[in-house]
C-alpha positions as CSV (number, residue, x, y, z in Angstrom):
1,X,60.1,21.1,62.7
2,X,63.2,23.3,62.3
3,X,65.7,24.5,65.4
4,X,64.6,27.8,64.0
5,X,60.8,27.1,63.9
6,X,61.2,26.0,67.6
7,X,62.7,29.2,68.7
8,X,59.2,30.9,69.5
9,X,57.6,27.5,70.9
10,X,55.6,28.8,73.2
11,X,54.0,30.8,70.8
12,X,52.1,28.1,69.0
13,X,52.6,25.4,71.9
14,X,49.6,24.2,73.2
15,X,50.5,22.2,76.5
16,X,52.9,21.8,79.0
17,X,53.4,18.2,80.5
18,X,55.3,17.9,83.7
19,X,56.2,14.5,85.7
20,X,56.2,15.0,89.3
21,X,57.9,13.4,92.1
22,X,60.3,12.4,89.1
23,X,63.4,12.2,91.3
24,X,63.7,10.1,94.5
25,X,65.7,13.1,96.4
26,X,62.8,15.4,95.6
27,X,59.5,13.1,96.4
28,X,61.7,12.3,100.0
29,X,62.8,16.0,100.9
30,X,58.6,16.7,100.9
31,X,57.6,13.8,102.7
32,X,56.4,12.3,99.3
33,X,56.1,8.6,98.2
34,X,58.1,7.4,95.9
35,X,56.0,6.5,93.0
36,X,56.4,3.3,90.6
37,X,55.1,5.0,87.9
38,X,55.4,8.4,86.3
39,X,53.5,11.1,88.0
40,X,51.8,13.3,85.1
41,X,49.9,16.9,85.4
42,X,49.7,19.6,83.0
43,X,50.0,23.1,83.1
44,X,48.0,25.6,80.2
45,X,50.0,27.8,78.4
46,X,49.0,31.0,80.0
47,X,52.1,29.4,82.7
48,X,54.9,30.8,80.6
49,X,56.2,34.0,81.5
50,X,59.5,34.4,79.3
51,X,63.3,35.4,80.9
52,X,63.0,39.0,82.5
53,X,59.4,38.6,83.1
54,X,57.6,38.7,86.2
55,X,56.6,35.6,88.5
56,X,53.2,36.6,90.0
57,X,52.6,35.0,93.2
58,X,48.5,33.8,93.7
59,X,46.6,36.4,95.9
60,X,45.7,32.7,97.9
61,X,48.9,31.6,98.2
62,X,50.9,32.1,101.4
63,X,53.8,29.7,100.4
64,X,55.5,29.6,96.7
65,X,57.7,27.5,95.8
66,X,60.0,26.6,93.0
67,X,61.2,24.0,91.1
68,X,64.5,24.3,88.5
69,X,63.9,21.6,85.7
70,X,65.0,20.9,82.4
71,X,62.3,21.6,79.3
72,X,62.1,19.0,76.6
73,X,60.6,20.8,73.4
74,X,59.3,18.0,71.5
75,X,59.4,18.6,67.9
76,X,56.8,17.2,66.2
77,X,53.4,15.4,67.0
78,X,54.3,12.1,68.7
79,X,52.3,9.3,70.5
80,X,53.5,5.8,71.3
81,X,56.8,5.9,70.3
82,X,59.7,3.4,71.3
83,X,62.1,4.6,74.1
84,X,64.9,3.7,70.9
85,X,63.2,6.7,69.2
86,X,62.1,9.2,71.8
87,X,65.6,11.2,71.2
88,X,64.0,11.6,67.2
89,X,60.9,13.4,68.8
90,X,63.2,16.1,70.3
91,X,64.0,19.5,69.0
92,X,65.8,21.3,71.9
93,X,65.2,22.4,75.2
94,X,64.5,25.1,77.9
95,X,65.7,25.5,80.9
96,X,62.1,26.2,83.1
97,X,61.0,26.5,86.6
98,X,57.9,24.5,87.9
99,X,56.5,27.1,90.2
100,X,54.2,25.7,93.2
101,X,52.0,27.1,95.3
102,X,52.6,24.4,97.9
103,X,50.3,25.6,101.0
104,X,47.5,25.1,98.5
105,X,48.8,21.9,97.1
106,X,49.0,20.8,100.3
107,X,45.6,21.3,101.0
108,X,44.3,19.6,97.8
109,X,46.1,16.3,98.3
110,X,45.0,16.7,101.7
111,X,41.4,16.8,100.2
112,X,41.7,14.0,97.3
113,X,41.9,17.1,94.5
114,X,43.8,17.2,91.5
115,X,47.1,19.8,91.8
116,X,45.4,22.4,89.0
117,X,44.7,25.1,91.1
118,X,48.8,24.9,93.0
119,X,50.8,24.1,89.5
120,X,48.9,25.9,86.8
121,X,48.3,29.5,87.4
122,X,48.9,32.1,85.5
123,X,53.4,32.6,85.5
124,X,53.8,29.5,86.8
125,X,56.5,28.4,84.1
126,X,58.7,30.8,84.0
127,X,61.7,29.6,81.2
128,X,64.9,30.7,79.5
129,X,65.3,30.4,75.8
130,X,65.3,28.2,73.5
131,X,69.0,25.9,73.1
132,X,69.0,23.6,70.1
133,X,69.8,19.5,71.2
134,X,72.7,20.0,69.1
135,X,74.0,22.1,72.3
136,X,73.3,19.6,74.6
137,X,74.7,16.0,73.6
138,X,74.2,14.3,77.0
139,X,70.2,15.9,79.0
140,X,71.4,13.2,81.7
141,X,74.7,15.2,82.7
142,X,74.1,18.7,82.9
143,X,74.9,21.0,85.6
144,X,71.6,23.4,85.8
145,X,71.2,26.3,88.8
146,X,69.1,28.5,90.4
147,X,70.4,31.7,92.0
148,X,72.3,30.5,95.9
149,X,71.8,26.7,94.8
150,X,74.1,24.4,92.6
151,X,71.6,21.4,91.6
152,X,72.7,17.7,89.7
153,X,70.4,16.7,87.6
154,X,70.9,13.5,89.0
155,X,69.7,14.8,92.4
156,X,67.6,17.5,91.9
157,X,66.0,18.0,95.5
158,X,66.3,21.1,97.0
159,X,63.3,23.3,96.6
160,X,62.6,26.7,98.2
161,X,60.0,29.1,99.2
162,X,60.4,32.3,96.9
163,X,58.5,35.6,98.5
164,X,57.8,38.8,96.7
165,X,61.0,40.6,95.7
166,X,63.2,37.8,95.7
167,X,64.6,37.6,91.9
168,X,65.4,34.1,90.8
169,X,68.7,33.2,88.5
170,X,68.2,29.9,86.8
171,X,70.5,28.5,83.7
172,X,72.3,25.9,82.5
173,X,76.6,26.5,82.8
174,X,77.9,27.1,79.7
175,X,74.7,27.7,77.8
176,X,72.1,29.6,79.1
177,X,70.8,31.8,81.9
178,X,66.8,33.2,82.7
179,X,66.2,35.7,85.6
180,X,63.0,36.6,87.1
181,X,61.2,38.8,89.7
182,X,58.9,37.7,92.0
183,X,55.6,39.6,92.5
């Protein structure tokens, strides 16, 4: 698919895959292990809320949290590809927060239950535009942000509890910036 079909992904997009505890900083800062293998979960579409929008925190949740990653679109139906290839599979990216709410993730793990209810509510995505991979030659060396913080990608630990009011100022330097107001 086109750059310019892509633009509007999460229009016809139909999952969001996220890898937790990706980053060894991140899993530690949490009290997390370390795992050997990927972590997967999914969030449904209904997560994205688009730059400007509004972060709704869950009437349940006493403690949100957030999460600055980098989005991968991927640009055409693969499964089982070759690491050699997996660069071929990707149309651009995003820069997206992976909003938590952690006092009732906490309680889940606690209880044995998958994250659904903490990681896949409805805003809990929130993303910046679209940037063609033509922008972005080297995903392993960007400099990404969130508003007060200056995050590697390297060594992205560093999460933070967001309230109602705060607004959140996420981007990539040089290339693209997403703001949004938490509910």
């Amino acid at each position: 698919m086109t750059s310019n079909n892509l633009k509007k992904f999460y229009e016809f997009g139909r999952k969001i895959i996220c890898v937790g505890r990706n980053y060894r900083e991140h899993a530690l800062e949490l009290n997390n292990p370390v795992p050997g293998k990927p972590l997967i979960f999914a969030k449904t579409v209904n997560a994205f809320v688009l730059d400007g929008g509004k972060i709704k925190i869950p009437s349940d949740c006493s403690c949100l949290h957030h999460e600055l990653e980098l989005g991968v679109v991927i640009s055409e139906n693969a499964r089982k590809i070759s690491k050699e290839r997996a660069y071929d599979y990707i149309g651009g990216y995003t820069i997206a927060l992976d909003m938590t709410a952690r006092d009732i993730q906490d309680n889940l793990k606690k209880a044995g239950h998958p994250w659904y209810l903490a990681k896949s509510f409805d805003t809990s995505c929130p993303m910046g535009e679209f940037i063609d991979k033509k922008k972005i030659t080297d995903p392993h060396n960007l400099e990404i942000y969130c508003s007060g913080d200056l995050v590697l990608t390297g060594t992205p630990a560093g999460v933070s509890q967001c309230i109602s009011g705060d607004k959140i100022i996420i981007g990539i330097s040089g290339i693209t910036e997403a703001s949004f107001e938490v509910e």
